[in-house]
C-alpha distance (Angstrom), angle and dihedral (degrees) to the residues before:
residue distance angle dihedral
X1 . . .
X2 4.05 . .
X3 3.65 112.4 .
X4 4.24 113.2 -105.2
X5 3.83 115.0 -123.3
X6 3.76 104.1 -133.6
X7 3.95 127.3 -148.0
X8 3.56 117.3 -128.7
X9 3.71 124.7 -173.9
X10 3.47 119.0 -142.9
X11 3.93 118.1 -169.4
X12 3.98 114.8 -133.9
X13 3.46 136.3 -165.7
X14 4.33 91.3 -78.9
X15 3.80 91.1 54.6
X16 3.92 91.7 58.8
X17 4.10 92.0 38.5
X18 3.63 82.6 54.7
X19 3.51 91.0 58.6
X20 3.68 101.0 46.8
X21 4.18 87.4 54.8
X22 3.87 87.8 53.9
X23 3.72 89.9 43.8
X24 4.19 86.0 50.0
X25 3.41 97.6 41.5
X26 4.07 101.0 50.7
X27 3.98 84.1 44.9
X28 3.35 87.6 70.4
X29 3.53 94.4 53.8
X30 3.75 98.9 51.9
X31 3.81 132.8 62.2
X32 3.95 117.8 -97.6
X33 3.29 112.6 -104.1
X34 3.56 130.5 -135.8
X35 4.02 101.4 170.9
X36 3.68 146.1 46.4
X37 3.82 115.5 -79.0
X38 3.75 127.9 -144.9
X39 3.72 106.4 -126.8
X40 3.48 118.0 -140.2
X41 3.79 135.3 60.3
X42 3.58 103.4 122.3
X43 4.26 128.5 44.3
X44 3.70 90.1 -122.0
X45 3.97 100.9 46.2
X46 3.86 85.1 48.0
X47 3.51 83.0 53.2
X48 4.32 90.9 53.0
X49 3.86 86.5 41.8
X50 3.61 90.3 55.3
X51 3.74 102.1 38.9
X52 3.73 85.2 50.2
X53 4.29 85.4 56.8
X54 3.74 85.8 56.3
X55 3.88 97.6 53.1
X56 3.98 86.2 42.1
X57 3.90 83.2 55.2
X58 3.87 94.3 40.6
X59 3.85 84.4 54.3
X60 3.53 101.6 52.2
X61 3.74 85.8 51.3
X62 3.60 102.7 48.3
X63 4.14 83.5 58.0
X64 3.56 85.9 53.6
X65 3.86 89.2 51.8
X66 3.78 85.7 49.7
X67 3.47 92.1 67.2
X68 3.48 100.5 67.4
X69 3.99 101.4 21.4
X70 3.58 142.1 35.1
X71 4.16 109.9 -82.6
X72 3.72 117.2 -176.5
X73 4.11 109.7 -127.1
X74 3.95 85.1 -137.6
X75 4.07 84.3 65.6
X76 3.94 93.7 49.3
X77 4.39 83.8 42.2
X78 3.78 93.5 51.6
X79 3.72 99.8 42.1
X80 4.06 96.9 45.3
X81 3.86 87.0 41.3
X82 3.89 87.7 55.3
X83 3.95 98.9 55.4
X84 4.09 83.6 53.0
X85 3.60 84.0 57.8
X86 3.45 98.0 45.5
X87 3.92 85.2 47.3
X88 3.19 92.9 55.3
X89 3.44 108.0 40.9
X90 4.49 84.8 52.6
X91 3.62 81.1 65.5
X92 3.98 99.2 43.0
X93 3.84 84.6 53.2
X94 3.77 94.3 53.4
X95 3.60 92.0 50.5
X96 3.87 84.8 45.5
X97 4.04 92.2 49.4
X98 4.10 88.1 36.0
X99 3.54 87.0 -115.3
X100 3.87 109.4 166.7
X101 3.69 106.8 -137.7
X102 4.13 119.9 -141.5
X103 3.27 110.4 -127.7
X104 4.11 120.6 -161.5
């Protein structure tokens, strides 16, 4: 049985500068805001809200990991930079759907 070369994808510094332009760009499109929101309204922004949980999670553990072995800061930037965008873009998709968010 011959061995199977796998892929792996490793992020680099243009994957998370790509993310930070989306971030930039759909926080133009959307209000400020200056409150908590509700999350929810919509099966697919409950879907961002709760991805974004996930990579809060993922963080949090990957600090924890960081403890005991080497963790590259660029892992900890991408990861908390991707729940912003997944923040955000829940909140460019209400606007999209006309979803009014509740703010606390």
């Amino acid at each position: 049985m011959a061995s199977e070369k796998k892929n792996i994808f490793f992020l680099e510094n243009k994957d998370l500068l790509k993310l930070e332009n989306e971030i930039d760009k759909i926080d133009l499109e959307v209000s400020a805001l200056k409150n908590f929101i509700v999350p929810g309204g919509n099966k697919i922004i409950s879907f961002c809200h709760i991805a974004r949980c996930v990579c809060r999670r993922a963080e949090r553990r990957i600090i924890e990991l960081s403890d005991t072995f080497f963790v590259s800061e660029f892992s900890l930037k991408y990861i908390n930079r991707l729940s912003d965008y997944l923040f955000i873009l829940s909140r460019k998709l209400a606007k999209d759907f006309k979803i009014k968010e509740i703010i606390l």
